[in-house]
ZATILUM-616869 format. One record per residue: residue in one letter; x, y, z of N, C-alpha, C, O, CB in turn. Coordinates in steps of 0.05 Angstrom, whole numbers, plus 5000, padded with zeros to 4 digits. Glycine has a CB too. Example, Ala and Ser with C-alpha at 12.3 -4.5 7.8 and 13.67 -1.06 7.14 Angstrom:
A526448865156524649105156526449345156528549345169522649115181/S525749555142527349795143525850015157526850235161528249885114/
! end
This chain:
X550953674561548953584581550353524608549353604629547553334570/X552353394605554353344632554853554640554253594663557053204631/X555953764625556954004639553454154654553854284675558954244611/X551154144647549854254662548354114693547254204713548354344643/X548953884682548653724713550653794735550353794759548953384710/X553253864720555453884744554454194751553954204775559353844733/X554054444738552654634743551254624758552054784776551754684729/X549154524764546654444780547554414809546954554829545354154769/X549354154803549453984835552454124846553853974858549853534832/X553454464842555254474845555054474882556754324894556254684826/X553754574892553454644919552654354937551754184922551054894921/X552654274965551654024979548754054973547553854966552254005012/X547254314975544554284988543154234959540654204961543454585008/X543954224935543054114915542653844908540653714901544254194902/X546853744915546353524914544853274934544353034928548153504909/X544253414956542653314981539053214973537753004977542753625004/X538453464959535953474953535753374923533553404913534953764958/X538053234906537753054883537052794899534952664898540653034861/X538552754911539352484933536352384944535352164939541652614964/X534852624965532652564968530352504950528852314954532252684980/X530052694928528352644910528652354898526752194899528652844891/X531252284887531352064872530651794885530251574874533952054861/X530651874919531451634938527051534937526251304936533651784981/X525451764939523351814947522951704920521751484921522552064958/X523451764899521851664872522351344870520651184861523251834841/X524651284879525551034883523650834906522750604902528351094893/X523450924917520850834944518750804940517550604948520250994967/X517351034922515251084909513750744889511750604890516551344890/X517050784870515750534850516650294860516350104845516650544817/X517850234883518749934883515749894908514649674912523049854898/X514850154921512650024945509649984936508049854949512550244974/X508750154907507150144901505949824893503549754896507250324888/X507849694883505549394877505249264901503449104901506749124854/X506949304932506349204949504149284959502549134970507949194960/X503649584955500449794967498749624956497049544973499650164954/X498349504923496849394908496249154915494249044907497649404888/X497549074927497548684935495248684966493348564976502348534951/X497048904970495948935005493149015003491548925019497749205026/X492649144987489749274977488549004976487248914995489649464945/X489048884955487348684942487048324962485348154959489048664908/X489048334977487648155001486848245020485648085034488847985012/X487048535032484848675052481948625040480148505052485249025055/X481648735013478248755011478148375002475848304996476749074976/X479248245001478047914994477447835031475247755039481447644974/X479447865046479647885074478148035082478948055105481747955083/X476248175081474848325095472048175091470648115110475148625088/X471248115057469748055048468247725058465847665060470848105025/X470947545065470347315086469447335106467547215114471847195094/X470947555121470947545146467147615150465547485164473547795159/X466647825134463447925143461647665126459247645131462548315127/X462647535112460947275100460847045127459046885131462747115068/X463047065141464046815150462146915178460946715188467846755150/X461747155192460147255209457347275214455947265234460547405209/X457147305179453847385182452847005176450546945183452247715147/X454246815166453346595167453746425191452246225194454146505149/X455646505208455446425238453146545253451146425261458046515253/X453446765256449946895265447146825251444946825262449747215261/X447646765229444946635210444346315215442346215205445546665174/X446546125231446245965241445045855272443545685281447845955235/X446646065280445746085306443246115321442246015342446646235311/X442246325299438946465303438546215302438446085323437046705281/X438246085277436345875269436845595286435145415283436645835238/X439045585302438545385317437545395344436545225359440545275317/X438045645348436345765379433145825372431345775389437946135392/X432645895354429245975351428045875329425745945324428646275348/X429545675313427345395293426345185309424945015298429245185268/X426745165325425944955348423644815347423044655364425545065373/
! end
């Protein structure tokens, strides 16, 4: 098995493009739970923000025109 990895990566532009792949797969799984985190207080954050708006404007009306 060793001997066909050294096979493989005999040339730079092999071992260049092991290097990138492994570096990208590597990036891949350590950034994804941060994508996941980031996801999941955007839509809670977003979800205030238009609660927290439409009850400032639902106040407003009603104190300018319950009169």
């Amino acid at each position: 098995m060793l001997k066909k990895i050294k096979e493989k990566f005999t040339n730079a532009d092999n071992v260049i493009d092991g290097i990138v792949d492994f570096g990208l797969l590597v990036f891949d799984v350590l950034s994804s739970p941060i994508l996941l985190v980031m996801r999941i207080v955007r839509y809670y954050l977003k979800k205030w923000i238009k609660t927290f708006i439409k009850t400032f404007l639902k106040k407003t009306y009603h104190k300018i025109y319950d009169k």
